[in-house]
C-alpha positions in Angstrom: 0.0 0.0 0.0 1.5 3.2 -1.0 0.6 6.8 -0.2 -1.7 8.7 -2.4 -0.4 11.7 -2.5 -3.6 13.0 -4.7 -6.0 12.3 -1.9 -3.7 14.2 0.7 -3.2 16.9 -2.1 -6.9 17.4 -2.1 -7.7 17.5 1.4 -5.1 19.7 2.0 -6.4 22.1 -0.6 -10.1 21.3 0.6 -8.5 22.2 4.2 -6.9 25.4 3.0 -9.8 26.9 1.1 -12.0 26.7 4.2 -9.2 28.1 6.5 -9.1 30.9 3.0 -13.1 31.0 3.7 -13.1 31.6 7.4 -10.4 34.2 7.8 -11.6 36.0 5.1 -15.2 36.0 6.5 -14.1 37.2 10.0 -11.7 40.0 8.0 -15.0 41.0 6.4 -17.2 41.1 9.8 -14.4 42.7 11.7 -14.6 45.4 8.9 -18.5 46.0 8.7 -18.3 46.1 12.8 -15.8 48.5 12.7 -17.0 50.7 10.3 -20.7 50.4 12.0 -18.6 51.3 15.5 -17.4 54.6 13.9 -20.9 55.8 12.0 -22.6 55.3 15.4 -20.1 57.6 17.3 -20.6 59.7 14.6 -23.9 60.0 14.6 -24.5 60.0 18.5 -21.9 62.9 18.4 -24.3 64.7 16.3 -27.7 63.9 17.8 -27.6 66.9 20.4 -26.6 69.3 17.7 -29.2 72.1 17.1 -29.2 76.4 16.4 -31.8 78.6 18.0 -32.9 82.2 17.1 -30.3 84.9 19.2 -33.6 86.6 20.2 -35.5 86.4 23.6 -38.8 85.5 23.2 -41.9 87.0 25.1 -44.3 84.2 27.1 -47.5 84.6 25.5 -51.0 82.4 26.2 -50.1 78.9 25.8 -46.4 79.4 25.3 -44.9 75.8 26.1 -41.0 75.8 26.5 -41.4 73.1 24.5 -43.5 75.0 21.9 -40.9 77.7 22.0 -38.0 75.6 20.7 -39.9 74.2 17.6 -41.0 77.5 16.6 -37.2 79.5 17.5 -35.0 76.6 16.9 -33.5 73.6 14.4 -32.2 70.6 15.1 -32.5 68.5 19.0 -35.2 70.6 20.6 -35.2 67.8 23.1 -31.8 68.8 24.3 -33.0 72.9 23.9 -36.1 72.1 25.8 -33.9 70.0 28.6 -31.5 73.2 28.7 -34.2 76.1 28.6 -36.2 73.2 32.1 -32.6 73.4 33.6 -32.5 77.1 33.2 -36.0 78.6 33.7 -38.2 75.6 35.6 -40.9 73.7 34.1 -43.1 76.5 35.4 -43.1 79.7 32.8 -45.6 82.7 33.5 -47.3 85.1 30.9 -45.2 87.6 30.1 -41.5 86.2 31.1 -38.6 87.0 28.5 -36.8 83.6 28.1 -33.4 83.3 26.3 -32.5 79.9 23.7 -29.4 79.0 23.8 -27.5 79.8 20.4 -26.4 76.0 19.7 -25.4 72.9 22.0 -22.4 74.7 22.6 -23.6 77.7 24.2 -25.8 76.7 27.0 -27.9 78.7 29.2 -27.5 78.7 33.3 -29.6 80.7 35.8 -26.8 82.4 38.2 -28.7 83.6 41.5 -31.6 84.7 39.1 -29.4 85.6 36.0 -29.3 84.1 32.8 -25.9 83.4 31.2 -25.3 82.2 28.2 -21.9 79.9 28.5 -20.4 78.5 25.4 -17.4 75.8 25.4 
């Protein structure tokens, strides 16, 4: 009995192609998590961007602060509205002048019953 050497030829190759197969497969799911990784962090950076009008705006009947930021601002207006609750309360009266913040990097803080407008 000798050694075929075309049977261990194949099998080696066979062997080989699914190693081939595998690593190339992991290369390629390494690469999609990766790049999925970096479009996430991209995007999550972005979700709290958003502008608002410069101008104060004058609490009229039915005046949400909610209602406020979709009418004087673009972009997050959950993260405007959360700033302008931090600031001013969830309780606004007819008549108060409230301030936006310009962008999510110039928020608003209430100093001893002043409003300051602190950008990074």
């Amino acid at each position: 009995m000798g050694l075929d050497l075309g049977v261990i030829t194949t099998r080696v190759v066979a062997v080989n192609r699914y190693r081939y197969r595998t690593l190339r497969s992991i290369a390629g799911w390494t690469l999609v998590i990766a790049i999925g990784a970096i479009l996430i962090g991209f995007a999550s950076k972005n979700a709290d961007r958003f502008t608002c009008e410069p101008d104060p705006h004058t609490v009229e009947y039915g005046d949400t602060l909610w209602a406020i930021a979709v009418v004087k601002c673009d972009g997050n207006i959950q993260s405007v509205t959360q700033n302008l609750v931090d600031t001013y309360g969830a309780n606004i009266q007819l008549g108060d002048t409230i301030w936006l913040p310009i962008n999510q990097d110039c928020l608003l803080e209430n100093r001893d019953g002043q409003i300051w407008d602190t950008c990074d």
